[in-house]
DRENBALO-486090 format. One record per residue (C-alpha): residue in three letters; z, y, x. Coordinates in steps of 0.001 Angstrom, whole numbers, plus 500000, padded with zeros to 6 digits. Layout:
<atoms>
ALAZYX;...
</atoms>
This chain:
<atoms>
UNK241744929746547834;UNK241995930650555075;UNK241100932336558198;UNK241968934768560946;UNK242688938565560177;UNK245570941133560626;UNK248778939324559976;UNK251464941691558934;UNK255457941823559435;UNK257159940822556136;UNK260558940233558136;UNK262319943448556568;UNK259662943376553410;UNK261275942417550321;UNK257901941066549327;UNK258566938083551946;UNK259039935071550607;UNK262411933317551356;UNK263435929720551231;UNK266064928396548766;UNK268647928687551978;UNK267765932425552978;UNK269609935223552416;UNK268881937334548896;UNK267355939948549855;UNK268748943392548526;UNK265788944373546070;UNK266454941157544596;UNK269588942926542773;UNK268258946376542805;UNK269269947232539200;UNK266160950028539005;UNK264111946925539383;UNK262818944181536941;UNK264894940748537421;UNK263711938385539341;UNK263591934792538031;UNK262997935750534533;UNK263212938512531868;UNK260714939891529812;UNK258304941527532492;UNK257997938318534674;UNK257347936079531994;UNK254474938586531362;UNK253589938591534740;UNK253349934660534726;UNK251518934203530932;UNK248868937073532168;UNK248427934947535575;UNK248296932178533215;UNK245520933131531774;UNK243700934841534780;UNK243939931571536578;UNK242394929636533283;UNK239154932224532913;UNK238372932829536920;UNK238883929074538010;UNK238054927371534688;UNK234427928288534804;UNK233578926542538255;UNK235139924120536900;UNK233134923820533860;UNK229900924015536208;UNK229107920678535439;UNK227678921121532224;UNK225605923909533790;UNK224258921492536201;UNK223355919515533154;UNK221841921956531588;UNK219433923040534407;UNK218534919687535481;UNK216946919183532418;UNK215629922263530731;UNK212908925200532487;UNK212961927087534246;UNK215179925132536847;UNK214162921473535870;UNK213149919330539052;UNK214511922132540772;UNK216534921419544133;UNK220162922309545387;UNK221060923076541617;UNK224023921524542641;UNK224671923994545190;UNK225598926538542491;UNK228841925221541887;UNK229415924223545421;UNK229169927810546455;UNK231238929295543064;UNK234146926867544046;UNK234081926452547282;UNK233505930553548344;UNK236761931414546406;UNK238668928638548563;UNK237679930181551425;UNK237103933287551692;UNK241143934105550466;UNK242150934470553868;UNK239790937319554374;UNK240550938634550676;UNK244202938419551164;UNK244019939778554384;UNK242773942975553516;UNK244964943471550273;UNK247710942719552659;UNK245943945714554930;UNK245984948128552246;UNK248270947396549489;UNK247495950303547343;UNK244772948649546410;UNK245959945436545180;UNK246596946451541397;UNK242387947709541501;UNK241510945088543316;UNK241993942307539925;UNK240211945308537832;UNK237323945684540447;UNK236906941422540626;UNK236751941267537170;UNK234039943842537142;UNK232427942103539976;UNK232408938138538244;UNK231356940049534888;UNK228448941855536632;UNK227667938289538130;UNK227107936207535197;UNK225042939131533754;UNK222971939218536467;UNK222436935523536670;UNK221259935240532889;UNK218038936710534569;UNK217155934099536836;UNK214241932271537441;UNK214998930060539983;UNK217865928267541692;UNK218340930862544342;UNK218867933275542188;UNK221405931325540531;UNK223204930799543642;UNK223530934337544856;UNK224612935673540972;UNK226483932636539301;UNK227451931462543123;UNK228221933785545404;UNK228405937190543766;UNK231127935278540962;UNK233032933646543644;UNK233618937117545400;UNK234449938842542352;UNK237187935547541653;UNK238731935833544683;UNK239794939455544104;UNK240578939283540447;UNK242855935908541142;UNK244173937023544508;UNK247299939198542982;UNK248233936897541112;UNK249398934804544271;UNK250479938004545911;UNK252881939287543600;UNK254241936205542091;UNK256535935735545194;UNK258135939399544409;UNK259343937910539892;UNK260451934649541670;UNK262226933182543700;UNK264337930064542946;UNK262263929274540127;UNK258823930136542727;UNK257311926173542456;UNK257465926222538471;UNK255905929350538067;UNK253174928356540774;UNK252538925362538561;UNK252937926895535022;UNK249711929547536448;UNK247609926923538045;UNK248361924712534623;UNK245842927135533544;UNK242850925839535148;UNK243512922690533448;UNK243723923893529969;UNK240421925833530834;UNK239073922248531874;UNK239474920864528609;UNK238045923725526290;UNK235895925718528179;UNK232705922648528783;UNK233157921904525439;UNK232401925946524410;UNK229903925842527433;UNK228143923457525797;UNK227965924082522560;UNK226283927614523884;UNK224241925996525871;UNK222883923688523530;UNK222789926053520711;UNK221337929457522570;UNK220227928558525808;UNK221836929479529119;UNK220755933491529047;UNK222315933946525800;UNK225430931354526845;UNK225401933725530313;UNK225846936733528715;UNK228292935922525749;UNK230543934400528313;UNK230239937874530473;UNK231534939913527360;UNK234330937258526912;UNK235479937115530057;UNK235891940731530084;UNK237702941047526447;UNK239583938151527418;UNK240976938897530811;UNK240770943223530316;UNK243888943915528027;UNK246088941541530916;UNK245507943105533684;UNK248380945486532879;UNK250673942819533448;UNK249331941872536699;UNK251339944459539039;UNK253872944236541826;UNK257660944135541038;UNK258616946512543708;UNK256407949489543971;UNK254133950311547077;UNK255825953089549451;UNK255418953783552965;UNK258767952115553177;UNK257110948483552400;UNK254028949226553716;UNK253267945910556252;UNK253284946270559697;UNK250795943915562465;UNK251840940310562740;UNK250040937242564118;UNK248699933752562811;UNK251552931824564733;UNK252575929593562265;UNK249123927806562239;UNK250418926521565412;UNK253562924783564329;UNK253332921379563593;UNK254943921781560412;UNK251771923505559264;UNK249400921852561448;UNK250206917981559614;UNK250402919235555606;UNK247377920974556591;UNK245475918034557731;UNK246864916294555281;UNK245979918839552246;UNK242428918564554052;UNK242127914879553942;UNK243457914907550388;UNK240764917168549160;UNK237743915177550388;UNK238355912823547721;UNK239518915012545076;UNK237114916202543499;UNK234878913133543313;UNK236330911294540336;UNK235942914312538275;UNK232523915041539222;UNK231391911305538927;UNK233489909599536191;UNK230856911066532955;UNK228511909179534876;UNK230420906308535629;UNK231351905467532169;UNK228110906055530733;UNK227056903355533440;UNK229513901529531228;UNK227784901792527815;UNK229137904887526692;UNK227729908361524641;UNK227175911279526685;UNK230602912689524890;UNK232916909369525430;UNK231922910303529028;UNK232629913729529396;UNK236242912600527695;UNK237079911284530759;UNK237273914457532551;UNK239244916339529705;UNK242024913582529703;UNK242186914297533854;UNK242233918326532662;UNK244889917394530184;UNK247174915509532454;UNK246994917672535137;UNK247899920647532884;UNK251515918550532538;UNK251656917495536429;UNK251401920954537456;UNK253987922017535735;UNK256410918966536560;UNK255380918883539991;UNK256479922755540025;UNK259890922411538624;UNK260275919662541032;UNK259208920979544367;UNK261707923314544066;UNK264719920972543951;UNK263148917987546299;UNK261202918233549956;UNK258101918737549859;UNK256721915446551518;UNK258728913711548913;UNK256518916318546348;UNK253825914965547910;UNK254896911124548272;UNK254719910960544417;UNK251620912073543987;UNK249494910074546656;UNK251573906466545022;UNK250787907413541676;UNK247223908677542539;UNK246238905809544954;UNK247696902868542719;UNK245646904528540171;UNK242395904617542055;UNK242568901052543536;UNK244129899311540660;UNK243370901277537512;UNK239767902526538518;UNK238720899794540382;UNK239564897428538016;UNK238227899509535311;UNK234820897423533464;UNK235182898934530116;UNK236458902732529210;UNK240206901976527308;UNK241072901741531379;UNK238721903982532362;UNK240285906563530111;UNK243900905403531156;UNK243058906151535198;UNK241993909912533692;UNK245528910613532551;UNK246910909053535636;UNK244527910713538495;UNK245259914085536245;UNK248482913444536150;UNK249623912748540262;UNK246331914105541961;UNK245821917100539464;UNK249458918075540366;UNK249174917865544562;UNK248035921875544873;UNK251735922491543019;UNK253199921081546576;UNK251443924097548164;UNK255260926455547053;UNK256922923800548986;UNK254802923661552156;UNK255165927564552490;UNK258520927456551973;UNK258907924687555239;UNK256444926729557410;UNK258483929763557212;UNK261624928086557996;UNK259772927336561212;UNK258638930815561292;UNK260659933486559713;UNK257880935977560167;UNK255163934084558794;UNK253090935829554951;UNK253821933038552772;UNK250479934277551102;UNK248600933867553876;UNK250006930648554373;UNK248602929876550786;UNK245259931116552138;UNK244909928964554561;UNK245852925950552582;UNK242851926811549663;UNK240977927660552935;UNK241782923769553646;UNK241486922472550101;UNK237977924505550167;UNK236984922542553148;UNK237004919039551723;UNK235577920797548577;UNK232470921536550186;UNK232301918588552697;UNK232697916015549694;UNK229853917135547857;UNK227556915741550683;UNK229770912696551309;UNK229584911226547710;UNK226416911331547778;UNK226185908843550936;UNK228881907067549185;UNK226662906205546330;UNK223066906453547434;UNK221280903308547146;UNK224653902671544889;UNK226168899967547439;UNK228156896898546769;UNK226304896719543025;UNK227051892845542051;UNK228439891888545553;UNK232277892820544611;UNK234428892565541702;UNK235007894475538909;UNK234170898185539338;UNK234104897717542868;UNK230682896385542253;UNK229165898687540121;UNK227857900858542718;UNK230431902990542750;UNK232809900926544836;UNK232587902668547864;UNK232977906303546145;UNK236549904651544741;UNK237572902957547817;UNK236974906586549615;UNK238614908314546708;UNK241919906515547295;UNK241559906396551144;UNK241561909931551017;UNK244662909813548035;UNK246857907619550627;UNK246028909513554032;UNK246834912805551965;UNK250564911771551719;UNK250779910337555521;UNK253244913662555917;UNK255687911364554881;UNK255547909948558164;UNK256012913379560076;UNK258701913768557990;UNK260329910597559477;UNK259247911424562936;UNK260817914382563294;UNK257352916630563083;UNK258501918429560192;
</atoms>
């Protein structure tokens, strides 16, 4: 979900997005328009987003399976960077939403065919990749060629929703991205029952022709409140609110956050099995995080639009680093191990539904700023420490250090993966501290 292109001047676009303090703008009231905040077409809006976010961003996140699946089966078995794949899927439709949003921003006419065209685009993808033969293949199709097609199918979604709310903005960001969650706990499950059943072509394809059925009908739903005229069309802005420090600390912090993120989820199957368990009691672990973080989003949402934001965020790094250190660490059988799940879904899952409240405190600092660019650059952030903690875990447990020299879980071999993991959970909320400063 980024980087330097043509900023744009929202300051008389109704499309801008205010803060809670700001004056209403007039087109909020504009009886020829839908209502803002609710009634029938924005709760459409929202469920269709809903579901978007679930199908685009639910099958990188399923990827794990996949990886599975072609570590052990031909033609990819023994092959390398197979975990590249999902690297690139996920971490391409971080960052590349700058440039996507960008040029949507650029020429809006085009945003309403842009979803249509990314669909086409992801479904072309995973048709194409059902035809490999080797891992490169697999990484331009199922990688790269998805992860385009992802970030302009999803990218509406973020730029409309600021034009059907406004007040209620953080708990309709976290009622979409509750989405991905829900698509975390059923979609490996379907994934691999396909894959174990038909193979990956066959799994490849069906899920190509799903996708489309699935996501097709919706797309009428995903359109702009206020129409596109030459009226609103955007005129040349700049990038200045990078260089606020309001920006500049969430930012670091949303990086630092995200280095350790996505480790538990990627390591905890393995982790438990390390504990005695069945292949399935270990991929339960991951759909109780999934589960949890389908509620945190949503009450993280609700609240981010009542509290500050480095209070938002506050909650999330105690809850997530007491669970790391305490629960996880002290974790030696999987009733614990199960319990940290819920909790890391639960605070951690729910830190992305701060990002409402960060872009509502950069543009206080600067009126003229796109709030959705803003949002790009903080995926464009979270997609950094995506793709930097893929290499860094695996330091973190090569040689699988500390094995029967520390306590508890701490000496399993994973110890220094968990003591990074809720490093990076605590430094994430250090905002708190700007906050007191006088930073923010």
């Amino acid at each position: 979900m980024a980087d330097a292109t043509v900023l744009h001047d929202f300051s008389h676009d109704p499309r801008s997005l205010d803060d809670n303090s700001s004056p209403v703008p007039s087109d909020h009231d504009d009886p020829s328009l839908p209502p803002i905040d609710g009634g029938k077409d924005a709760w459409l809006f929202l469920a269709a987003c809903f579901v978007v976010e679930a199908l685009v961003w639910g099958f990188p996140f399923s990827y794990g399976v996949f990886q599975e699946y072609y570590s052990s089966h031909d033609p990819f078995k023994g092959s390398d960077n197979i975990a590249v794949i999902g690297t690139c899927a996920m971490g391409i439709m971080y960052l590349d939403l700058p440039i996507v949003f960008g040029l949507l921003r650029r020429w809006p006419q085009y945003q309403r065919l842009s979803t249509t065209g990314g669909l086409i685009i992801m479904c072309l993808a995973l048709g194409l990749s059902s035809f490999s033969t080797n891992t490169t293949h697999l990484i331009i199709t199922q990688g790269v060629i998805y992860a385009i097609g992802g970030s302009f199918a999803y990218s509406p979604c973020i730029l409309f929703i600021d034009e059907w709310f406004d007040k209620r903005k953080g708990l309709a960001y976290g009622i979409m991205w509750a989405g991905t969650g829900l698509a975390g706990v059923i979609l490996p499950l379907v994934m691999e029952w396909l894959l174990s059943t038909y193979g990956f072509r066959t799994t490849l394809r069906a899920w190509s022709v799903a996708l489309f059925i699935l996501t097709g009908p919706l797309l009428y739903f995903v359109k702009p409140r206020i129409p596109n005229t030459p009226a609103h069309s955007p005129h040349a802005r700049d990038f200045a609110f990078i260089l606020t420090s309001t920006f500049a600390i969430l930012q670091a912090c949303n990086v630092i956050e995200a280095l350790g993120f996505f480790l538990p989820t990627i390591y905890l199957p393995s982790f438990a099995r390390a504990l005695g368990a069945s292949s399935t009691l270990g991929a339960l672990t991951v759909i109780l995080f999934n589960v949890a973080s389908v509620f945190g989003c949503v009450l993280m949402g609700a609240v981010v639009d009542k509290w500050h934001v480095t209070n938002c965020i506050l909650v999330s790094t105690v809850g997530s680093t007491i669970g790391v250190f305490i629960v996880w660490g002290f974790s030696i059988s999987l009733p614990p191990l199960y319990i940290f799940s819920l909790i890391y879904g639960l605070f951690a899952g729910s830190f992305t539904s701060t990002w409402p409240g960060i872009m509502r405190d950069v543009k206080k600092k600067r009126d003229n700023a796109d709030p959705s660019m803003i949002f790009a650059c903080l995926a464009a952030g979270r997609g950094v420490g995506n793709v930097a903690s893929g290499p860094l875990s695996e330091a973190l447990i090569q040689g699988f250090p500390w094995r029967g020299s520390a306590g508890f879980a701490y000496g399993s071999g994973y110890g220094a993966l968990i003591v990074f993991t809720g490093l990076t959970a605590f430094f994430g909320g250090s905002s708190i501290l700007g906050k007191r400063a006088g930073w923010l």
